[in-house]
N, C-alpha and C positions, 0 to 999 in steps of 0.2 A: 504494500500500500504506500502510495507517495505522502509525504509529511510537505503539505504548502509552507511551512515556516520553512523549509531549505530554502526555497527561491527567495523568500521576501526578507532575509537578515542575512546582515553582514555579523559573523560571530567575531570578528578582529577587528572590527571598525576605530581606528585613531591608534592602530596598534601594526596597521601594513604601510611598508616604507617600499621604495624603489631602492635601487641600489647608489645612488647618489645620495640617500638620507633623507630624499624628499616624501613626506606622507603622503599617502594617496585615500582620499575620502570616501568614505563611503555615500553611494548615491543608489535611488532608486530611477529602475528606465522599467517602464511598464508594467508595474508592478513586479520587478525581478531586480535583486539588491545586485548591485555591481560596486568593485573598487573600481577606482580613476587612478588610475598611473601618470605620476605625471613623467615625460619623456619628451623634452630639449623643446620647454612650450608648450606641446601637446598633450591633450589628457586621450591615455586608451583605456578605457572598459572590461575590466573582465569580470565575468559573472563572480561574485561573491561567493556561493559553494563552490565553483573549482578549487579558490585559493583554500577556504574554510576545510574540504576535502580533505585536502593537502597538508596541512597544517595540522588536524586531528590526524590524521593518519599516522604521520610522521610520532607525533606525541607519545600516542597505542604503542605503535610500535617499539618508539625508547621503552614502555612502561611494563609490555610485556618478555621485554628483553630482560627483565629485574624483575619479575612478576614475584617471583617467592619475596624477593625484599622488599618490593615495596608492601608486599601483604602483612610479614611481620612488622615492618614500619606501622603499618595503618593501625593493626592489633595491639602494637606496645602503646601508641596513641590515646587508643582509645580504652586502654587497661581491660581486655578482657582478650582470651585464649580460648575460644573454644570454638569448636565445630560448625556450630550456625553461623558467629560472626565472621568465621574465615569464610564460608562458603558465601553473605553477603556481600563483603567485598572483592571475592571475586567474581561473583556477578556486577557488580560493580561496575569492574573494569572491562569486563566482556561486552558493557552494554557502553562505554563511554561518550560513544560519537552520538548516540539517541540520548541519553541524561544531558547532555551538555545541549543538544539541540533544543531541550523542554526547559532547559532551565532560562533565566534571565540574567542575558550578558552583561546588564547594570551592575547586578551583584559584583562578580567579579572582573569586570574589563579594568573597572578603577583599581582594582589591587593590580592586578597583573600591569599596567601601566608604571602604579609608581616603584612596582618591582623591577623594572626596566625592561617587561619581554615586548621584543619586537618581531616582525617578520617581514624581513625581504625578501623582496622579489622582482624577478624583472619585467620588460617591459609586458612582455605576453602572458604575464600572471602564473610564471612558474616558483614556486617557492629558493629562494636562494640558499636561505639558512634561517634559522631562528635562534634568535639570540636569546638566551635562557638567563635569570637572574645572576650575579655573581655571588657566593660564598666565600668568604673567608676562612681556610679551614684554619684549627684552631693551632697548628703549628707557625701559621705565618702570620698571626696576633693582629692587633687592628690596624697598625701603621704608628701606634704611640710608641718610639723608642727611646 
């Protein structure tokens, strides 16, 4: 069954850049969500789930690349070990790209913004890379020396 919230939201909107730094807005063309790339003056168009596609995909895939880890992550989180909640959050994760579609990108685009994730891409709306928050691990202290 098709989910019309695909076509009509931008899931990254003020959070897809081109590869010059420049942000590319999110806009609606007929009722179908499109980023605008800007590219030397010109804005191109690409539908908004290609990029969003691409973007969730890429995510899943880091996430189930670490599945057991990030499962005991989520379980030590959430202080409980058992059967049911493991098997929750691994539906969870099974269902990522569909929870994320239902949910509201308000909630989180402003965190993930001032966490600094970005996504570029280029002109044709292929994902370049995504730039992931930075950590400090705790060997390499905060910068007070």
């Amino acid at each position: 069954m098709e989910n019309p919230l695909v076509d009509q939201q931008a899931l990254f909107a003020g959070l897809v850049y081109n590869e010059a730094g420049e942000p590319a807005e999110a806009v609606t063309i007929g009722g179908v969500a499109h980023y605008a790339i800007p590219d030397n003056g010109f804005l191109r168009h690409v539908e908004a789930a290609i990029i969003d596609n691409a973007v969730l995909s890429s995510i899943k895939s880091q996430i189930t690349a670490n599945q057991d880890l990030v499962i005991r992550g989520v379980l030590q989180m959430m202080g409980k070990d058992d059967l049911f909640s493991k098997a929750a959050v691994e539906a969870s994760i099974n269902n990522m790209e569909e929870n994320i579609r239902q949910s509201d990108p308000g909630q989180w685009l402003p965190w993930l913004r001032l966490m600094g994730f970005r996504v570029v891409v280029n002109v044709h709306g292929e994902v370049v890379e995504l730039v992931y928050p930075e950590q400090n691990s705790p060997e390499e202290g905060d910068g007070d020396e």
